[in-house]
N, C-alpha and C positions, 0 to 999 in steps of 0.2 A: 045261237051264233050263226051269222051270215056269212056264207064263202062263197067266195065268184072264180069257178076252176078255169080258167085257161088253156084250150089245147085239148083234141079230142081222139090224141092217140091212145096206143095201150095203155102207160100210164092215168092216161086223162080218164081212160073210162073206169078202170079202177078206184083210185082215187078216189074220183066223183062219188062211184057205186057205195063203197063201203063208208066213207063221210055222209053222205045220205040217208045210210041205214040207219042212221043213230038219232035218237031221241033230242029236240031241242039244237039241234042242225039243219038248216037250209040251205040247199048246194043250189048255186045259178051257173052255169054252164054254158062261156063265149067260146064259140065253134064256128065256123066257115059256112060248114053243113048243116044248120041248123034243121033241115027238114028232114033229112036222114035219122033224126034222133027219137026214139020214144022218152016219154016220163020215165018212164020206170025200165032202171039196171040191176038187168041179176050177174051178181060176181059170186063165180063158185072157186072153192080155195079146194088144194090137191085130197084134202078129206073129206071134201063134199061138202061142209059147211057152205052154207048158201047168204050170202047182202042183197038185202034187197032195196033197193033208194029210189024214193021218187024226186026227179029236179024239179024243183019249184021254177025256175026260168030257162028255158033255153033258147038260143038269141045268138046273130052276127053284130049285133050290136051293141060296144062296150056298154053306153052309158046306162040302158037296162039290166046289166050283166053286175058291174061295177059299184054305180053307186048304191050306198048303203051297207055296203060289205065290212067287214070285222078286219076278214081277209081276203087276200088277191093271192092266189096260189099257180105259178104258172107249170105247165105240165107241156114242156114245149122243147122239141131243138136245138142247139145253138144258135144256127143260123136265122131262127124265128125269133128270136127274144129279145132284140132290141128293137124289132119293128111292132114288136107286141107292146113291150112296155113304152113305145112313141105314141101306141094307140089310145091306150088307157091312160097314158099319164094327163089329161084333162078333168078327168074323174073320180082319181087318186087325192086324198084328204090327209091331214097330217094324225087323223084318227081311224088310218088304215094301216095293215102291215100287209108289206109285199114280200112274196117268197117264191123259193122256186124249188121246186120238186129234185131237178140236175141241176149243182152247181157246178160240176167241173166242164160246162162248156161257156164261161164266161158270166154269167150271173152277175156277180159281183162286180165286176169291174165295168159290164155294162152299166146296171142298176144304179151304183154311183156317179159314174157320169149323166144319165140322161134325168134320173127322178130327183126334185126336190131335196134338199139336206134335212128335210124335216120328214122326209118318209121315212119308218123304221122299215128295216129289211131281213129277211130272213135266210137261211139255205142250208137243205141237207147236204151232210159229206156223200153219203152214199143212196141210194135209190129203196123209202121204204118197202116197195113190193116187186118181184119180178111177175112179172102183165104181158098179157096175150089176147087181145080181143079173139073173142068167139063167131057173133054176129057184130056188125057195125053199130054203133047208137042204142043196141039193147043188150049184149051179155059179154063177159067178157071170164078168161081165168087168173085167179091168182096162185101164182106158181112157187111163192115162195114168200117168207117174211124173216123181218130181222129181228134177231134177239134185243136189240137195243139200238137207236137212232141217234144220231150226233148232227145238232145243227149249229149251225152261225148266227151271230144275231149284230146287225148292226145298226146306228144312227136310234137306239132307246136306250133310255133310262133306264127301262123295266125289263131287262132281259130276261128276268127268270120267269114273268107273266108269261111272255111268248114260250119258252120253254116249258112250263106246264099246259097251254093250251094246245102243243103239238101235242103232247106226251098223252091226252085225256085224247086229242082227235084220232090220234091212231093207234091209241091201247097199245105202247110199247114205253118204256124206260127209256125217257130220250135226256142224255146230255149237254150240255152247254160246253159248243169249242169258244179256245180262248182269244180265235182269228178269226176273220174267213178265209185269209190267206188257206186255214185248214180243210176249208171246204172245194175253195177254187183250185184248188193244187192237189189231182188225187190219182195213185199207184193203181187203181182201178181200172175202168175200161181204157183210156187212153193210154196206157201202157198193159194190160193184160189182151185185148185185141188184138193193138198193133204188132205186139211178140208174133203173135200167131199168124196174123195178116205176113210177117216178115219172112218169117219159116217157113212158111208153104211156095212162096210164090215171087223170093226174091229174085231167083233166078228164071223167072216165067218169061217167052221169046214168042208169046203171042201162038202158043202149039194147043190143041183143042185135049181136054182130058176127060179120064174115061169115064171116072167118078167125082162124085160133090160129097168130101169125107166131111163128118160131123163135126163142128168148130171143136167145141168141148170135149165128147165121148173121146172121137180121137188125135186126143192134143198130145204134141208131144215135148223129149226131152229136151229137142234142142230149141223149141217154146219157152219153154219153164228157165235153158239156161241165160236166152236174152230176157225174160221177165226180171229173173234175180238180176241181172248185171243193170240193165234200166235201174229197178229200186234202186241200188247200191247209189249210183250215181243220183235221183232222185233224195233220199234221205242225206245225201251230201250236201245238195242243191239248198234243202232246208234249213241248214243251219246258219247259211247266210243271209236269209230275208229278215229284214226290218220289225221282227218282234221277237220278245223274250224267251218265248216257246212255242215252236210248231211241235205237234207230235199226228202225224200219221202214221198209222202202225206199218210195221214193213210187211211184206208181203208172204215171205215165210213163218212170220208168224201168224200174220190172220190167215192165213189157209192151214196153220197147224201142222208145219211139213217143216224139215229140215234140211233137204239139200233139193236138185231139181227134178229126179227121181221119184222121190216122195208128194213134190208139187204135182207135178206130171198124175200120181195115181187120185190124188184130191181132188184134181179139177176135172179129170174123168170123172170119179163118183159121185161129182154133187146133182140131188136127184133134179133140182129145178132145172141144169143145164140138158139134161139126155134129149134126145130128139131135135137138138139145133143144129142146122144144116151152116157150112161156110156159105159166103158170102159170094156166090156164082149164079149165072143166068145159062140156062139150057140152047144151045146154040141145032141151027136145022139141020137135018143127016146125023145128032145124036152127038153125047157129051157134053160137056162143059165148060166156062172160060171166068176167070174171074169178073166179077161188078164192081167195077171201080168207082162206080157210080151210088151203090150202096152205102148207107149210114156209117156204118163199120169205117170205110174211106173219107164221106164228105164232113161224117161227126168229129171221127176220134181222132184224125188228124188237125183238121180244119179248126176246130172249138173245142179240143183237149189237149191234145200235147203242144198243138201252137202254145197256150200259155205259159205249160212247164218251158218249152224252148226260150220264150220270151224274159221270161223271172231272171231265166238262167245265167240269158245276156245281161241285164237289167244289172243284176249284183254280182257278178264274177263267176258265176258258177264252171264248172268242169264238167259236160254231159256229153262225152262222144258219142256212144253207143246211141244215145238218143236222138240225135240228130244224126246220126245215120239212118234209123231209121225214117226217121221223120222225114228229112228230105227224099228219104225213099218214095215214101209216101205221098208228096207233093207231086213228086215229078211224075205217079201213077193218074194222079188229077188233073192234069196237065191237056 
């Protein structure tokens, strides 16, 4: 099988790494950086299990990258992904499948507008691996895997082929959703960040602070109780779009908790999150200020909850709380 990875961030190099390990796999890897990169990535996962993969191409140049690929798998941004797939789309065949690693930053709704009606399309709900490059272009960690994977599949016949060829590429139990609507629309980062982003620093007047508290380790209740109140509105939100069933699971129960208390001690102890610092930059004479300028701000606002905000107008929906944050959030980018 031939794949052409897309994008050579933490994701990208995971990814890449561990698809490469595997027998009867050829990873081609389009990068910017192309000379930054070795052949050969080592991915170590938190028990030391070690992937070791050699790219057969690496290259700033789609049409070496692209053609011949099985699949086109992009590992990219929001704000990257419709300049990516403007790039590729010359290359692109109607006996290729395009996919995307993050769907909830617009995938979908790009992808169908810009790519042919005859490309099939792909997209996880949620992010197979949590990734952290080590060295740049040669090692990287994996910090975490999913018990089971749920992707979208659009514009084929053959969906369950694409669903078995995920489920074999990344040795996980992956499911078939019945939208992408379920993929592009997710209770995840753009609303489990933004809580947090909202809590710490709604009331921020531009004052220098003394510490840079852990996103996760130290998240708190009143996090967990805009997170619940988001989903609520959110799982609202879904029963009004244009198909017969959305099911994303709500957020107290994929985290296994019950009220926001309970949230609060779960998203502390998940061991992939300890050591993630908030979203701040070290200002001179000592302390900290928020990065508004950070992924956290340009991603999950910008190319996440934009969408849920958008749907929400779209079909009637009810989302205060979200659009207060949201426009919170805006106006920090500003």
């Amino acid at each position: 099988m031939e794949i052409a990875i897309c994008g050579g961030g933490n994701l990208g190099h995971v990814v890449a790494g561990v698809l490469a390990s595997q027998e009867n796999v050829n990873v081609r890897l389009l990068t910017r950086c192309p000379e930054k990169w070795s052949r050969e990535l080592i991915i170590t996962d938190t028990d030391g299990k070690i992937y070791k993969g050699v790219l057969s191409v690496i290259s700033d140049d789609p049409e070496k990258v692209v053609i011949g690929a099985d699949y086109v798998i992009l590992c990219l941004p929001g704000f990257a992904i419709k300049e990516e797939l403007t790039r590729i789309k010359p290359y692109i065949t109607p006996q290729m499948t395009v996919g995307s690693i993050v769907s909830s930053t617009g995938f979908f709704f790009t992808a169908l507008e810009v790519l042919s009606e005859e490309i099939p399309l792909f997209g996880f709900q949620r992010v197979p691996y949590i990734s952290r490059i080590e060295e740049y272009g040669r090692s990287a960690n994996l910090l975490g895997y999913k018990k089971s994977l749920n992707i979208a599949v659009e514009r084929c016949n053959n969906k369950e082929q694409i669903r078995k060829d995920v489920e074999r590429l990344f040795n996980t139990p992956t499911i078939l959703l019945k939208s992408h609507f379920e993929a592009s629309l997710t209770n995840s980062n753009p609303l489990l960040h933004t809580s947090r982003l909202y809590s710490m620093w709604k009331d921020w007047k531009g004052e220098i602070l003394d510490q840079n508290p852990l996103f996760y380790a130290d998240w708190t209740d009143d996090a967990s109780e805009l997170l619940i109140m988001m989903d609520d509105e959110f799982q609202s939100m879904l029963t009004k779009l244009p198909v017969a069933d959305v099911h994303i699971t709500p957020i107290l129960e994929y985290y296994e908790s019950y009220d926001a208390r309970s949230l609060t001690a779960k998203i502390r102890s998940i061991k992939a999150f300890q050591g993630i610092l908030s979203p701040m930059r070290g200002v001179r004479g000592g302390g900290y200020v928020p990065d508004f300028t950070s992924r956290y701000f340009t991603e999950d606002f910008t190319y996440g909850m934009r969408f849920i905000v958008e749907c929400a107008d779209k079909y009637g929906a009810e989302i205060p709380t979200i659009k207060k944050i949201y426009d919170w959030g805006c106006s920090r980018l500003e």
